[in-house]
C-alpha positions as CSV (number, residue, x, y, z in Angstrom):
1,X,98.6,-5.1,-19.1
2,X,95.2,-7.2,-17.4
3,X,93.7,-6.0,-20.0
4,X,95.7,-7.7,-23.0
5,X,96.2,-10.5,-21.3
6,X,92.5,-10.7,-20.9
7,X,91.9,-10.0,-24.5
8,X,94.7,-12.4,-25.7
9,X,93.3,-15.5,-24.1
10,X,90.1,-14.6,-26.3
11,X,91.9,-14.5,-29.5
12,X,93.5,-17.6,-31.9
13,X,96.7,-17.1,-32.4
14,X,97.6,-18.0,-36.1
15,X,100.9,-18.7,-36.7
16,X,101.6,-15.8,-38.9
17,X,100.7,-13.5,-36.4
18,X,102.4,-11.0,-33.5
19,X,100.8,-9.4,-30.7
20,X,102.7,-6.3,-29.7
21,X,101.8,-5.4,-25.2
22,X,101.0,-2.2,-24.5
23,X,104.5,-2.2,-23.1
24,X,106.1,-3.0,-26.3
25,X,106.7,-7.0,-26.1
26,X,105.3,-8.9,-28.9
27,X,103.9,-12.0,-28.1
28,X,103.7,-15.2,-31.0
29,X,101.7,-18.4,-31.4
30,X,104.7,-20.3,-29.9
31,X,104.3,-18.5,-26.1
32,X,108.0,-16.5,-26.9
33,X,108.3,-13.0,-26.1
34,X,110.6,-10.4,-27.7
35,X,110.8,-6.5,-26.9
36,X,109.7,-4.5,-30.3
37,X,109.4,-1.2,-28.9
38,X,106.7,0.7,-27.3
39,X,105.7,2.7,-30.1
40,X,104.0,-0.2,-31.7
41,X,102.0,-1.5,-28.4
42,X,98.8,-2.7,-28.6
43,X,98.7,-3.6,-32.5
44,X,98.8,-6.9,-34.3
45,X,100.8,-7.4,-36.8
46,X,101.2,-10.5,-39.8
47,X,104.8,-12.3,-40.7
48,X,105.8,-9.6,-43.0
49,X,105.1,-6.4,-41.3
50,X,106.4,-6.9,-37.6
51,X,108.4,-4.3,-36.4
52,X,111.8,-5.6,-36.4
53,X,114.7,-4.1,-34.4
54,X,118.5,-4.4,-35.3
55,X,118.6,-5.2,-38.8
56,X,115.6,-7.0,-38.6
57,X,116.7,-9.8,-35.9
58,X,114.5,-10.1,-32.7
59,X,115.9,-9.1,-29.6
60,X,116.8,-12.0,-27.2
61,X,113.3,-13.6,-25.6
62,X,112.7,-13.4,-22.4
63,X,113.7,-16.3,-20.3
64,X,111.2,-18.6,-18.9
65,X,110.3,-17.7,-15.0
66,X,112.9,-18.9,-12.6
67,X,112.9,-20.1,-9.1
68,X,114.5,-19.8,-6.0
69,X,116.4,-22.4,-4.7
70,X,116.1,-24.5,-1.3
71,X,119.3,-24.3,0.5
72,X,118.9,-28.1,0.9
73,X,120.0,-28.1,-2.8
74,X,122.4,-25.9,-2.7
75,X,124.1,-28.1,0.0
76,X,123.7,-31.5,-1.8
77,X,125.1,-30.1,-4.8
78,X,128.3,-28.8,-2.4
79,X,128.4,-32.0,-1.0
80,X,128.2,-33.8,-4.5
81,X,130.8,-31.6,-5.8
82,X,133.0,-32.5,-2.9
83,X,133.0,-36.3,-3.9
84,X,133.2,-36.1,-7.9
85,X,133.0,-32.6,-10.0
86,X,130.3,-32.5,-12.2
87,X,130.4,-29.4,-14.6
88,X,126.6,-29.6,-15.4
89,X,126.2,-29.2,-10.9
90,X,129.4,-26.6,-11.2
91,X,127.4,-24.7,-13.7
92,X,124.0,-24.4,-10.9
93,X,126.1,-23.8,-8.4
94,X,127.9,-20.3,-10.1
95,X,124.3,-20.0,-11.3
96,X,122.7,-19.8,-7.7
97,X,125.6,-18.1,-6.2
98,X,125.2,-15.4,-8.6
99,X,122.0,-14.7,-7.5
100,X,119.9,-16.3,-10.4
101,X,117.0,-18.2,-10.1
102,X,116.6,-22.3,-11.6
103,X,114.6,-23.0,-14.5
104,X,112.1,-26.4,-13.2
105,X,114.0,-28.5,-15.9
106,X,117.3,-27.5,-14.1
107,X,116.3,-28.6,-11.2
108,X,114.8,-31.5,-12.7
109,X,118.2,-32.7,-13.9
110,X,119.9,-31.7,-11.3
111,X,118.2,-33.8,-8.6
112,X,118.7,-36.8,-11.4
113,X,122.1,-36.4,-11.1
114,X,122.3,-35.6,-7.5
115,X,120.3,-39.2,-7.1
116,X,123.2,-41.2,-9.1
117,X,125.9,-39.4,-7.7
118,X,124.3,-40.3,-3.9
119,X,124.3,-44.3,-5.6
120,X,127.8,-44.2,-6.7
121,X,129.2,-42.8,-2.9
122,X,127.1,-45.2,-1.6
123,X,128.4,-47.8,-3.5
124,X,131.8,-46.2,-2.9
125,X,131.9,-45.8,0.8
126,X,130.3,-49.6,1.1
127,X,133.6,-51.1,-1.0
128,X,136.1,-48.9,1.0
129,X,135.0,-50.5,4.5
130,X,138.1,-52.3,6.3
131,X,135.6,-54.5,8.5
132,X,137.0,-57.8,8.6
133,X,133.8,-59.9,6.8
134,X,132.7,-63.4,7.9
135,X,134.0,-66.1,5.4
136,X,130.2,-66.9,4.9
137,X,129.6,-63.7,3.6
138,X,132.7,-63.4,1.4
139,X,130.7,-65.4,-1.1
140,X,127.5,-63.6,-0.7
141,X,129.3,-59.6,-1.1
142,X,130.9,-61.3,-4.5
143,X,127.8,-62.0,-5.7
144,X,126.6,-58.6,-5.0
145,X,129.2,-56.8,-6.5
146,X,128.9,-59.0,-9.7
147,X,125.0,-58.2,-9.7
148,X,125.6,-54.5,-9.3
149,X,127.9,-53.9,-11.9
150,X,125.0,-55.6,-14.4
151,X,122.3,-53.1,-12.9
152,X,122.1,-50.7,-10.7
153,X,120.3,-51.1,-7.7
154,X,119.7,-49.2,-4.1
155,X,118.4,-51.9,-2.4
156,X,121.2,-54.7,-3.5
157,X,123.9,-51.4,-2.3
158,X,122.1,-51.4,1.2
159,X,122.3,-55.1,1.8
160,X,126.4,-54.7,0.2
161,X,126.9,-52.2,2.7
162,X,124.9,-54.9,5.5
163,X,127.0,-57.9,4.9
164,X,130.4,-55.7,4.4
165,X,129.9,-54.4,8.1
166,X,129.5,-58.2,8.7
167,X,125.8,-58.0,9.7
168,X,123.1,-60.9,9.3
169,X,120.6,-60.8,6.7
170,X,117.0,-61.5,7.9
171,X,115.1,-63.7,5.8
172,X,113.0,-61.1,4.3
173,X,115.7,-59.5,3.0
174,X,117.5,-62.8,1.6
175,X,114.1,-63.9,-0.3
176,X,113.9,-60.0,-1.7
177,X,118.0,-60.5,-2.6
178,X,116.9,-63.9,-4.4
179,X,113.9,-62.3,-6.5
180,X,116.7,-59.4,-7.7
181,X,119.2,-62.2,-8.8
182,X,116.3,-64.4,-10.3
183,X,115.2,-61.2,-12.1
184,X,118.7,-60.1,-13.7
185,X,118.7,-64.0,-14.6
186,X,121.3,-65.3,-11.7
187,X,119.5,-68.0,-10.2
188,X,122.8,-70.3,-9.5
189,X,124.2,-67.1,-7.0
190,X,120.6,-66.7,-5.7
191,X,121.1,-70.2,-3.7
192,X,123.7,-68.3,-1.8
193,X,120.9,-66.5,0.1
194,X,119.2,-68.9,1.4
């Protein structure tokens, strides 16, 4: 097999062209794979003339290499599931526990949606706190909320979460909460931070 591989990274591929392994997989220009059978190995072979198998339809390809997964995944994606069901997660999950591997784009996506999923129980747990909130601050959480449900934003969910549990804003973090406003074009509600 080092062998073939050797003397296929020295060769063009042309499109119209099949490579056949000396274990019987033919290889085409695209990178796919498909088992032809090992009694055409190590020939090449045009559009017309590949061995076909099964009324002339390729067997399935093989499947791009997968990896194992961190348990650190595995236990976001419980966690995740816990809060709101997500069939594409649900789907990784019976995947892993099955003992399969993840493809890289899985994983990919997966931590995308693990990422929004962590915003919205953020942005959750911040608007179910029963902390009794300054009147000062009533005006400055409104705001926020208003500002969040335009764009989504970590940092303006952290300071939410700050002035819910009716803590003080330094005045860093009031000029960075002005900029935000100014940029999604709410100047007027940026004077509350001041």
């Amino acid at each position: 097999m080092k062998n073939f591989s050797q003397w296929l990274k020295t060769r063009t591929v042309l499109e119209y062209e099949t490579y056949v392994d000396d274990e019987g997989y033919g290889h085409d220009d695209e990178g796919n794979v498909s088992f032809v059978g090992k009694q055409y190995a190590g020939g090449t072979y045009g559009l017309h003339d590949l061995p076909r198998r099964h009324g002339g339809e390729y067997t399935k390809p093989i499947l791009a290499k997968r990896k194992q997964v961190d348990p650190s995944f595995i236990d976001s994606i419980k966690k995740a599931l816990e809060f709101k069901e997500n069939n594409f997660l649900r789907s990784l999950l019976l995947q892993i526990e099955s003992g399969k591997g993840l493809s890289d784009k899985q994983i990919q996506i997966g931590n995308k949606i693990l990422d929004d999923l962590r915003v919205l129980y953020r942005q959750t747990k911040a608007s179910q706190t029963d902390v009794s909130v300054s009147s000062s601050n009533l005006q400055q959480i409104e705001i926020l909320k208003k500002a969040l449900a335009i764009k989504d934003s970590d940092f303006l969910s952290s300071i939410l979460a700050r002035l819910q549990t009716n803590k003080e804003l330094t005045e860093n973090q009031k000029k960075a909460v002005r900029r935000s406003l100014y940029m999604m074009s709410m100047r007027p509600a940026a004077d509350y931070f001041r």
